[in-house]
Backbone as a chain_set.jsonl record, in Angstrom:
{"seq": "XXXXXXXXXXXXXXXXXXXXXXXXXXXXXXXXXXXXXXXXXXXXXXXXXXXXXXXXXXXXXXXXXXXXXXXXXXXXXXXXXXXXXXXXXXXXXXXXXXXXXXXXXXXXXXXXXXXXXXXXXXXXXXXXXXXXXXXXXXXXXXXXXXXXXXXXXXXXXX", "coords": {"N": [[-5.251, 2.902, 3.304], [-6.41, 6.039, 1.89], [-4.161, 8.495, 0.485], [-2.902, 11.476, 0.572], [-3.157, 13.839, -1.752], [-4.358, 12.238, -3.182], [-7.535, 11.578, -5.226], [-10.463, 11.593, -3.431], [-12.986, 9.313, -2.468], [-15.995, 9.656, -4.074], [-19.405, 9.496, -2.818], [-22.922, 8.899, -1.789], [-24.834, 8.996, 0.932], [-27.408, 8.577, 3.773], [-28.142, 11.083, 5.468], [-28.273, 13.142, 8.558], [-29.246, 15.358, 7.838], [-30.572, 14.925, 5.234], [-30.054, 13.135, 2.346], [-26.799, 12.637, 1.557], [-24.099, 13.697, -0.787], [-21.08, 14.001, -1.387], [-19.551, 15.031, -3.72], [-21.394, 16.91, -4.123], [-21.352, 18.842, -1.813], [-18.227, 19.627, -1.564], [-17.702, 21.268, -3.55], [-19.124, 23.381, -2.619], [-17.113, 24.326, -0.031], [-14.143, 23.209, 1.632], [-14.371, 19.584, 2.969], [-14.218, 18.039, 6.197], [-13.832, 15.46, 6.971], [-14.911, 12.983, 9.547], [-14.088, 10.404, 10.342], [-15.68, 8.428, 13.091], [-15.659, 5.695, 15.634], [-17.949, 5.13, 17.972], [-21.026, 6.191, 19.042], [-21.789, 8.161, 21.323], [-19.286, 6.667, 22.777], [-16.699, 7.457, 25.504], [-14.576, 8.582, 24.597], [-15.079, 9.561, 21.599], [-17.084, 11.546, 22.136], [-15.741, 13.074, 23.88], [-14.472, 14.126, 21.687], [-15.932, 14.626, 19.631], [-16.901, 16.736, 21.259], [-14.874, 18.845, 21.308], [-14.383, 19.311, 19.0], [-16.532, 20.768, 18.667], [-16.72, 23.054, 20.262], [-14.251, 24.324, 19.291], [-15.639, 24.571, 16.607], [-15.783, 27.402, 15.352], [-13.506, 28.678, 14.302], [-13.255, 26.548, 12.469], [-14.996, 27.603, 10.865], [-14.189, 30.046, 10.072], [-11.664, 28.863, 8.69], [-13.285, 27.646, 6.733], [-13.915, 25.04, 6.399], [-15.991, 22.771, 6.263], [-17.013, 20.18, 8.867], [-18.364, 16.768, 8.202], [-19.187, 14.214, 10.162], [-18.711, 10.359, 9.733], [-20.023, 7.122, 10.543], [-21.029, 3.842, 11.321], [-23.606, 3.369, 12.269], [-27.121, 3.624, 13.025], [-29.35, 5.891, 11.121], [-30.842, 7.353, 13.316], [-29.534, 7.041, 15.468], [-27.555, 8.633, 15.089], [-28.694, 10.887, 14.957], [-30.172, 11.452, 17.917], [-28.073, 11.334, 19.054], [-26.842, 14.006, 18.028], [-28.184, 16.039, 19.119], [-28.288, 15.042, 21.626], [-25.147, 15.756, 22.237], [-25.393, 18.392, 21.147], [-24.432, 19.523, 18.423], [-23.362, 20.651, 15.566], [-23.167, 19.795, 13.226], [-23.174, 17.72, 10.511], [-24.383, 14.45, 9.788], [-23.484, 11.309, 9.049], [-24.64, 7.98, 7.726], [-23.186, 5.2, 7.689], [-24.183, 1.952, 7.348], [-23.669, -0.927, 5.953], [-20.821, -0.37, 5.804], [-19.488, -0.081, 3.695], [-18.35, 3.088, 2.981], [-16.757, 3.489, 4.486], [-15.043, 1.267, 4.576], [-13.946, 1.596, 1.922], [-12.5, 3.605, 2.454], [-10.918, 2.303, 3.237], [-10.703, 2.549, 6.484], [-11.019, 0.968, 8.422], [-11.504, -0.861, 11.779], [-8.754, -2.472, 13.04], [-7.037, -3.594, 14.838], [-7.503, -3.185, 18.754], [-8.49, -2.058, 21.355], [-10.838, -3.254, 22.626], [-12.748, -5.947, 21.571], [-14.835, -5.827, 20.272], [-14.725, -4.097, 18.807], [-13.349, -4.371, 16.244], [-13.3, -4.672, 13.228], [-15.382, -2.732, 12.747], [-15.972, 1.013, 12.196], [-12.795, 2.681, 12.14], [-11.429, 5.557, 13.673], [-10.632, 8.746, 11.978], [-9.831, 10.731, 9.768], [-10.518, 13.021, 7.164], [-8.89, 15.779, 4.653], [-10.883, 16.965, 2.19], [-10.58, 18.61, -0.792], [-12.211, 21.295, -3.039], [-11.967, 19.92, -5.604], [-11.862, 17.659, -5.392], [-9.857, 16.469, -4.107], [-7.884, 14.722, -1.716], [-6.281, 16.757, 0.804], [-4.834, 16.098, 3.375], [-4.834, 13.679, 5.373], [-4.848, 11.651, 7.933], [-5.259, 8.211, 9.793], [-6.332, 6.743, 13.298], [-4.277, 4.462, 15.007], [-5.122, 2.491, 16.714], [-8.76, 2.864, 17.902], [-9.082, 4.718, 20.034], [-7.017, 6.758, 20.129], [-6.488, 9.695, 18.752], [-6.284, 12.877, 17.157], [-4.954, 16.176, 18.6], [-6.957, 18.88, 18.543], [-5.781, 21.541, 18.04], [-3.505, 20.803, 16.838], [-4.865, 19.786, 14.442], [-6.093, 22.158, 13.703], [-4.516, 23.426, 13.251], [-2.774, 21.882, 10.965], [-4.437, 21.998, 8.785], [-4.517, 24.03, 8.353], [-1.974, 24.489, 7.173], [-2.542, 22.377, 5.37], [-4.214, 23.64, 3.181], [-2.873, 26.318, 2.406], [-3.165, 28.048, 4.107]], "CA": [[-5.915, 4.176, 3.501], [-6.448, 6.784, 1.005], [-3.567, 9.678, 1.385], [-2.718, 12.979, 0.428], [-2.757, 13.78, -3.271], [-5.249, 10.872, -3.951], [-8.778, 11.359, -5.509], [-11.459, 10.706, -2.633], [-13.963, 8.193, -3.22], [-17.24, 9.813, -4.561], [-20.144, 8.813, -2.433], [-24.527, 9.704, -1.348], [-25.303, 7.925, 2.206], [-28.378, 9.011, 4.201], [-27.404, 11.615, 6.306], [-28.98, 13.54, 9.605], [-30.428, 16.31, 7.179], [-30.985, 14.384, 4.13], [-28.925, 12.7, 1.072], [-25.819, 13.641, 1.314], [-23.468, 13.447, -1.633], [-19.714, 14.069, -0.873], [-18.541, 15.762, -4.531], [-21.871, 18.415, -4.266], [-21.223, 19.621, -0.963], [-17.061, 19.95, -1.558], [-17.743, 22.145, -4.13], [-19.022, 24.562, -1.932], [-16.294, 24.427, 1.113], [-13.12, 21.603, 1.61], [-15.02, 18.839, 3.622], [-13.293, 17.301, 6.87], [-14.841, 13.687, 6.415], [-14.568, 12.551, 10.516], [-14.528, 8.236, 10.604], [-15.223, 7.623, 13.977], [-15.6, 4.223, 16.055], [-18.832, 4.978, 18.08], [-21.578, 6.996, 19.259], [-21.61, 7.891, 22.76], [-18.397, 6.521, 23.34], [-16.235, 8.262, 25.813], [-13.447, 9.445, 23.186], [-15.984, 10.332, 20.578], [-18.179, 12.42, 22.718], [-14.631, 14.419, 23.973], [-13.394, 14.502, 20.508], [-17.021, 15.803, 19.106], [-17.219, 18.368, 22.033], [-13.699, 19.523, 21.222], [-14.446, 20.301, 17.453], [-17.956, 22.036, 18.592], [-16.19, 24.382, 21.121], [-13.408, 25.248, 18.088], [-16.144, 25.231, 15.177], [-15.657, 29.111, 15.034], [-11.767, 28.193, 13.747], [-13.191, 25.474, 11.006], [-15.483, 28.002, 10.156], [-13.09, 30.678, 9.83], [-11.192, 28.328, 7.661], [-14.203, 27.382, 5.463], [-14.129, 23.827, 6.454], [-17.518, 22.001, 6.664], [-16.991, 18.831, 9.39], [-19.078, 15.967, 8.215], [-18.967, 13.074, 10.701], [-19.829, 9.197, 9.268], [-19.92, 5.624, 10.812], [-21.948, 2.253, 10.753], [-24.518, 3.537, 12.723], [-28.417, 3.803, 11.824], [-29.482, 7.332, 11.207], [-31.459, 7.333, 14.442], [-28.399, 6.811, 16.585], [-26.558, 9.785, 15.164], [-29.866, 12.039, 15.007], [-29.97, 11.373, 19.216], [-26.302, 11.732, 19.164], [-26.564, 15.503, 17.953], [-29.399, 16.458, 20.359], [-27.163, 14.904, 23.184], [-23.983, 16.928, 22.024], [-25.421, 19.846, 20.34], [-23.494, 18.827, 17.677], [-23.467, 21.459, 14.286], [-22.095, 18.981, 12.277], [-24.115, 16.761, 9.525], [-23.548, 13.008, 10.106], [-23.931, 9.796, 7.951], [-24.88, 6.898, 8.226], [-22.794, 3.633, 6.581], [-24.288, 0.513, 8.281], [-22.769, -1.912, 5.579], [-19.304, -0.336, 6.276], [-19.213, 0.826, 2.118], [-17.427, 4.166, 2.832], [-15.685, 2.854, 5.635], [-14.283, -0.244, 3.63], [-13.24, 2.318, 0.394], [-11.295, 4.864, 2.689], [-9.709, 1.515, 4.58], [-10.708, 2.855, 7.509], [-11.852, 0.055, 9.886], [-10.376, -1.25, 13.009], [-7.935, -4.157, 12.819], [-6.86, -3.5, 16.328], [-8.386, -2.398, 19.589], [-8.672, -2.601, 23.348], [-12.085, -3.664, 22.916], [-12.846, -6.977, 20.471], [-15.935, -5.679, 19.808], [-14.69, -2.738, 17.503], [-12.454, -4.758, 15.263], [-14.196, -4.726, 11.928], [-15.99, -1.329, 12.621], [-15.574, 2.284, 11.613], [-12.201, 3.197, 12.734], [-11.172, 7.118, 13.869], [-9.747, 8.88, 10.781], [-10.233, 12.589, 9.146], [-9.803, 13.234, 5.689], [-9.621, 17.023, 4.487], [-11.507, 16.967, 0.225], [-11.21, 19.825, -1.45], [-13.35, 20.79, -4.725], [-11.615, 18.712, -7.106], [-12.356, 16.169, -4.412], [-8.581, 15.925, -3.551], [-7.538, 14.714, -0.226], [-5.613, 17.588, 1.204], [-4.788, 15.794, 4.765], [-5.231, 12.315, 5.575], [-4.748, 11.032, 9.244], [-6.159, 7.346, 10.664], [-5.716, 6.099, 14.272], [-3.552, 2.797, 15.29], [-5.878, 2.146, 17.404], [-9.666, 3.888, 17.987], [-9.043, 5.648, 21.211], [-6.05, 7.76, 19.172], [-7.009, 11.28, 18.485], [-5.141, 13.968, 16.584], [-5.459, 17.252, 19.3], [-7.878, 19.977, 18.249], [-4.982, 22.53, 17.845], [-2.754, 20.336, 15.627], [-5.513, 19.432, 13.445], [-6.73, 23.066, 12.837], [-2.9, 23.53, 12.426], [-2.404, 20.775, 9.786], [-5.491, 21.869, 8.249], [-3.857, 25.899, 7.609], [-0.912, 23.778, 6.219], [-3.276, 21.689, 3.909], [-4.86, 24.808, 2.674], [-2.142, 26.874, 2.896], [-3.458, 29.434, 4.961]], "C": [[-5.56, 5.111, 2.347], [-5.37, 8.284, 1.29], [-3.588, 10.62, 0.294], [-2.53, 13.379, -1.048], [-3.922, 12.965, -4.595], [-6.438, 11.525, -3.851], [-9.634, 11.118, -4.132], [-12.33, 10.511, -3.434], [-15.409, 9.1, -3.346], [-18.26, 9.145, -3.746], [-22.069, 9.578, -1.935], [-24.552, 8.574, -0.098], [-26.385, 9.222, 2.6], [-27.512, 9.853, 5.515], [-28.48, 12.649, 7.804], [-29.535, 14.851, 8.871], [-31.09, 15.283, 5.788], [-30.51, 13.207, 3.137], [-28.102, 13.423, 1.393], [-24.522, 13.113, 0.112], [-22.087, 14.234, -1.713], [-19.162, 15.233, -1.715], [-19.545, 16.926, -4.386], [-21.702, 18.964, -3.576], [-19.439, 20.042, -1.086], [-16.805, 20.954, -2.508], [-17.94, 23.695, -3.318], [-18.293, 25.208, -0.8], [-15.552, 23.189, 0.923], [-13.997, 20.889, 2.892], [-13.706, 18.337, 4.608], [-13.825, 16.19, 6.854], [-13.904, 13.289, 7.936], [-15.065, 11.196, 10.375], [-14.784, 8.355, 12.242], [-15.823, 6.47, 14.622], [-17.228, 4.074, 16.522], [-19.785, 6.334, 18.659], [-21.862, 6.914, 20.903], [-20.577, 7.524, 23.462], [-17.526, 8.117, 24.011], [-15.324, 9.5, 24.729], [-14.016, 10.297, 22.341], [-16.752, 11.298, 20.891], [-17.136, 13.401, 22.921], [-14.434, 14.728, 22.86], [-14.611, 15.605, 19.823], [-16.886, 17.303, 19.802], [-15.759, 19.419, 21.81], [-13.975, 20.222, 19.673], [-15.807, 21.354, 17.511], [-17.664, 23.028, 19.183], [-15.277, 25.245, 19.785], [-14.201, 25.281, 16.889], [-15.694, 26.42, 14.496], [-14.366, 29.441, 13.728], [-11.9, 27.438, 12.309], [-13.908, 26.058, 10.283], [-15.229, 29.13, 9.452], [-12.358, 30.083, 8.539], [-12.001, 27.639, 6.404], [-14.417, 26.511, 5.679], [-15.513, 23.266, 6.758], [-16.691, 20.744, 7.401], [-18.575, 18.107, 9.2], [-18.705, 14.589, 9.045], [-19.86, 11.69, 10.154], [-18.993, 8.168, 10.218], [-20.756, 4.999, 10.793], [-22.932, 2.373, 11.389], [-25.775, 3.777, 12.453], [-28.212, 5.71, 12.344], [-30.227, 7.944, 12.416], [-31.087, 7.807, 15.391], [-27.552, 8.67, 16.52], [-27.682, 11.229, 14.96], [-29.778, 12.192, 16.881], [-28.589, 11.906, 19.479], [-26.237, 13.311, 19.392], [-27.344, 16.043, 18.785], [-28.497, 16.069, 21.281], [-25.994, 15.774, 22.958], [-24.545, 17.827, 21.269], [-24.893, 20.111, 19.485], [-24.455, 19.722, 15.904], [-23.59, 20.956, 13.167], [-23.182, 17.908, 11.493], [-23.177, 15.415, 10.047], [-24.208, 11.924, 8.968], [-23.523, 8.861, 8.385], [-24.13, 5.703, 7.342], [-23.006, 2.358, 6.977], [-23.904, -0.6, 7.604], [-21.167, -1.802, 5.582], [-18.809, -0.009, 4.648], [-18.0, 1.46, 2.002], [-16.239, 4.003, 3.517], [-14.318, 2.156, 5.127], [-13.135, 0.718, 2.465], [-12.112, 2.57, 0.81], [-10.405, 3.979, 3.376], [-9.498, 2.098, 5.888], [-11.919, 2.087, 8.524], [-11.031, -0.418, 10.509], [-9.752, -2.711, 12.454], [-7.449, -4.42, 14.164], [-7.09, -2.587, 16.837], [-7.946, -3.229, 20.78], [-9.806, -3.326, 23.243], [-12.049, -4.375, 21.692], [-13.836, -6.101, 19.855], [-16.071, -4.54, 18.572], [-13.845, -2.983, 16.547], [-13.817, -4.397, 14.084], [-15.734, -3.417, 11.808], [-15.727, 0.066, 12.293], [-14.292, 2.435, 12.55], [-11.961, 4.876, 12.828], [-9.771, 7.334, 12.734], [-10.203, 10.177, 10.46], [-9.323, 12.621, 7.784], [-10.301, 14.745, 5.464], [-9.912, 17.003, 3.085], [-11.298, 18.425, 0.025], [-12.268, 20.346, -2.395], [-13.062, 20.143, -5.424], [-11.71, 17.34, -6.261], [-10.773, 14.855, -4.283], [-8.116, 15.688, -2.401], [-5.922, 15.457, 0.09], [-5.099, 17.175, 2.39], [-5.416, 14.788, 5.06], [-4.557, 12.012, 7.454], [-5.379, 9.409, 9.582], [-5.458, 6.962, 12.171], [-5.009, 4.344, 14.49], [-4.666, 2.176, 16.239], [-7.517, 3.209, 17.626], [-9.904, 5.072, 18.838], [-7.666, 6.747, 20.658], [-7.063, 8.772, 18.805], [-5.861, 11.986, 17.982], [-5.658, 15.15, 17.529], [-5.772, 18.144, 18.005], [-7.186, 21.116, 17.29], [-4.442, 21.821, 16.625], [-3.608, 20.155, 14.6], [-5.886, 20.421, 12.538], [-4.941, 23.611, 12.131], [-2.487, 22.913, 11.176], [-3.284, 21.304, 8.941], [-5.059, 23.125, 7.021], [-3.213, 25.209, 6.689], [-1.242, 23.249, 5.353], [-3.77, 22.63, 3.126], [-3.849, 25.924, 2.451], [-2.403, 28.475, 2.735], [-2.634, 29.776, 6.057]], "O": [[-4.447, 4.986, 1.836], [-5.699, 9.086, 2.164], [-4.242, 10.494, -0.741], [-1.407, 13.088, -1.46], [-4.176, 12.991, -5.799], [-6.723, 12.072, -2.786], [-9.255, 10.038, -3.679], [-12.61, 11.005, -4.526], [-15.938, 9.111, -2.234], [-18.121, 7.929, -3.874], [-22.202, 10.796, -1.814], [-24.285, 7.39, -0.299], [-26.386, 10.354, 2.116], [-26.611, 9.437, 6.244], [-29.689, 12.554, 7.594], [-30.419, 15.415, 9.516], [-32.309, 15.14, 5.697], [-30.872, 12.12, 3.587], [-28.26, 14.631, 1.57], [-24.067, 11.988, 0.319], [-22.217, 15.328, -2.263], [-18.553, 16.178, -1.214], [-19.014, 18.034, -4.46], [-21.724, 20.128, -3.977], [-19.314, 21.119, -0.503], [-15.745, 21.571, -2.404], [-17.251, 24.715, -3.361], [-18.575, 26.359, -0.466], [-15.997, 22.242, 0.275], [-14.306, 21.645, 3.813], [-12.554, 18.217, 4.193], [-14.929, 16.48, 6.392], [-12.675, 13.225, 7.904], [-16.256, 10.894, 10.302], [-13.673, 8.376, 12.773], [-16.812, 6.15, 13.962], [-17.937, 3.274, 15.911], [-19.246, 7.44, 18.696], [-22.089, 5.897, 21.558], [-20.563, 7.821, 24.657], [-17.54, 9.255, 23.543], [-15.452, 10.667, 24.357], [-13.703, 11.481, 22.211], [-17.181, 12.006, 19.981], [-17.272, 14.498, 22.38], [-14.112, 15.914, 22.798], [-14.48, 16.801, 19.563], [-16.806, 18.436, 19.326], [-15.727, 20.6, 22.157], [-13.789, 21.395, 19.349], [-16.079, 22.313, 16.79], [-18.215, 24.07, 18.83], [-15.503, 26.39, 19.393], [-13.706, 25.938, 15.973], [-15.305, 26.474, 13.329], [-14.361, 30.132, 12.709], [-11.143, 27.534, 11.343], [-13.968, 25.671, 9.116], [-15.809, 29.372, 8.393], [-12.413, 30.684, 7.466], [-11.491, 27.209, 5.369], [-15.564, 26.374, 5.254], [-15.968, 23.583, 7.857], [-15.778, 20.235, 6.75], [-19.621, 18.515, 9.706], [-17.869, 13.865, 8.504], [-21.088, 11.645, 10.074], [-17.815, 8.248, 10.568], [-21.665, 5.485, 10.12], [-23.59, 1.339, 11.273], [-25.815, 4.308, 11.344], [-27.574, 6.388, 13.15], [-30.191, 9.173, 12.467], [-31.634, 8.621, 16.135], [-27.192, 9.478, 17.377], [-27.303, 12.395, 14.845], [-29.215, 13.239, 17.2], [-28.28, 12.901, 20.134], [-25.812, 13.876, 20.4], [-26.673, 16.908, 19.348], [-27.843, 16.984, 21.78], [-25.975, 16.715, 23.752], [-23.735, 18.073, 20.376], [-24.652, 21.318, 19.511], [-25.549, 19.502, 15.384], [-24.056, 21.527, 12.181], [-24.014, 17.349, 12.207], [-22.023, 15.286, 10.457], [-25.241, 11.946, 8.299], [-22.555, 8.627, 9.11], [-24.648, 5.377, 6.274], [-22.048, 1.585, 6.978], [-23.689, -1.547, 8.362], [-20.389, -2.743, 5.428], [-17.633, 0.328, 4.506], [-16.982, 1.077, 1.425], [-15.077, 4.285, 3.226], [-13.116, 2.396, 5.236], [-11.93, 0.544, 2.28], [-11.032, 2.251, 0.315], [-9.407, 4.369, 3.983], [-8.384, 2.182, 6.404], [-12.993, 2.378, 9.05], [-9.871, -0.525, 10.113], [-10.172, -3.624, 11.743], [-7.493, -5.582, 14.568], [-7.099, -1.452, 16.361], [-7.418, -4.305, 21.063], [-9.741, -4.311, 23.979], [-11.51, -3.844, 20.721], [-13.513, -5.629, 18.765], [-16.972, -4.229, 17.793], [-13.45, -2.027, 15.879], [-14.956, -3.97, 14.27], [-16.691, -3.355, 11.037], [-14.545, -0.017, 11.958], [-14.536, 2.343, 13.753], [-12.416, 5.479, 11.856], [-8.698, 6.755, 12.564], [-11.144, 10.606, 11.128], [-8.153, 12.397, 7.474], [-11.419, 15.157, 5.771], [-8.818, 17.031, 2.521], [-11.862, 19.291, 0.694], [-13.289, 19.662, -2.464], [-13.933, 19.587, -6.094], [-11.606, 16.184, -6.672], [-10.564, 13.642, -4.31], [-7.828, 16.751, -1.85], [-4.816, 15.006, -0.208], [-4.636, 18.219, 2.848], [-6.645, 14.861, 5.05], [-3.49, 12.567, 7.718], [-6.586, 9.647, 9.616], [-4.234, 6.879, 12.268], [-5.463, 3.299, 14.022], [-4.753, 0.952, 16.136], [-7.318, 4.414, 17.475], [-10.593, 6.064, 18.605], [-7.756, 7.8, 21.288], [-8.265, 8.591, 18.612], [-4.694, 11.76, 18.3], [-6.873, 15.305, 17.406], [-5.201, 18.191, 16.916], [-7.643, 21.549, 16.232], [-4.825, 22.145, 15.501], [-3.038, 20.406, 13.539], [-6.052, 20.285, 11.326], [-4.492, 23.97, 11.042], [-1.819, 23.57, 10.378], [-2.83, 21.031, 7.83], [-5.132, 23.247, 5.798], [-3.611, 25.169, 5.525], [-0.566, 23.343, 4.328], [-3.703, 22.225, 1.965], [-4.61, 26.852, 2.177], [-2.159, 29.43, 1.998], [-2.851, 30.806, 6.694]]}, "num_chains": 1, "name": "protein.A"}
């Protein structure tokens, strides 16, 4: 996994507004780059609805949350209509970005999510430095809401 100090990887995937290209949008705000496992899943649906209730906080802190995984763009267009969901998403269905940031499952409760997007948050700044790196041991792992916007002050040091 890519940590704290290190370059992030440069990337354009198709995203729920358009193209989205990683180094033009970090220019204008530090990006939180959310990995997670699936759409609809229980976890992912709490974890989304937890960052859409505290948006106010990431937006306060400038942060843009972009959420990506292996999903078509379809899935995570429905997705945001079902959660109300602020947040731009992308799509990596060969597992690309996934693969770069070394963030796919190796273990799980469920077989079926080995070799898929695992749950991870990277914070970019403009020089497209990772300010805050996290991945889960498993996909059902979460960093709480609070600690994250906490870690986040500390990455920024606000």
């Amino acid at each position: 996994m890519l940590s704290v100090g290190e370059k992030a990887i440069d990337f354009t995937l198709d995203s729920t507004e358009d193209k989205f290209t990683l180094s033009e949008h970090a220019i204008d705000s530090p990006i939180l780059l959310y990995f997670f496992p699936v759409i609809n899943g229980r976890t992912c649906t709490d974890y989304i609805s937890s960052m859409i209730e505290r948006n106010e906080e990431f937006k306060e802190l400038g942060v843009d949350i972009i959420n990506i995984n292996h999903e078509p763009i379809d899935n995570h267009r429905a997705w945001i209509e079902h959660t109300g969901s602020p947040f731009v998403d992308l799509s990596d269905p060969e597992l690309t970005i996934c693969k770069a940031y070394d963030v796919i499952v190796k273990k799980a409760k469920s077989e079926s999510l080995i070799g898929k997007t695992n749950r991870a948050l990277f914070l970019i700044d403009k020089d497209m430095t990772i300010r805050y790196a996290w991945c889960a041991d498993i996909p059902s792992d979460t960093v709480p809401i609070g600690t994250l916007i906490s870690e986040i002050k500390d990455a920024l040091d606000i």
